[in-house]
C-alpha positions, 0 to 999 in steps of 0.5 A: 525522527518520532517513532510509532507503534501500530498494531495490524490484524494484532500484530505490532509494528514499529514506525518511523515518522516525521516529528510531529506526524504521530497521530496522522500516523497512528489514525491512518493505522487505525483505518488500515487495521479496520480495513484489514479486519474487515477482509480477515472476517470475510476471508476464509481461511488465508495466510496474513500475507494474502490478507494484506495484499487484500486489504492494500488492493481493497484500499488502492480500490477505494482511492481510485474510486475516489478519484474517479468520482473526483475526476482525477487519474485513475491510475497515480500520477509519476513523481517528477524524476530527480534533478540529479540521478545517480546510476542504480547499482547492481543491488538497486537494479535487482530490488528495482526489478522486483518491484516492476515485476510486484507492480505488475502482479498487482496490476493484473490482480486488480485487472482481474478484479475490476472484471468480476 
């Protein structure tokens, strides 16, 4: 497993990957600090958080957009369930929660963005 540092809105991160994969890696945080850039600039104001969540939707934006143009699903497909499939945990099941409730903000968000 390689290890990558990228750098976002200044602030460095550090990444595991694949061996092999470091310069798809470092190249697609290039584009997302970019992107995020780009919101910080036309934000006003705006904790680093908010911008993020900017940028990913902004980001998520651009994908379905692309597959539209493609004729793809406008929404991600499902990954195939496991062959075998273990009961959550108690701790799974809170992050699993957490996770549905977080998707389902972001899903209205960008909702609501789609009207505007």
């Amino acid at each position: 497993m390689a290890r990558v540092d990228i750098i976002l809105n200044g602030r460095p991160y550090g990444l595991a990957c694949d061996d092999g994969q470091e310069q798809r890696l470092r190249e697609l945080g290039s584009y997302v600090d970019a992107r995020l850039r780009e919101v910080a600039h036309d934000a006003s104001g705006g904790s680093e958080t908010q911008l993020l969540v900017l940028t990913a939707l902004m980001l998520a934006d651009e994908i379905f957009d692309l597959r539209a143009e493609l004729g793809g699903p406008r929404r991600p497909v499902p990954a195939p369930a496991p062959e075998v499939v273990h009961a959550p945990r108690a701790e799974d099941e809170s992050v699993i929660a957490a996770v549905d409730s977080l998707a389902k903000r972001i899903e209205d968000i960008a909702a609501r963005l789609d009207r505007t």
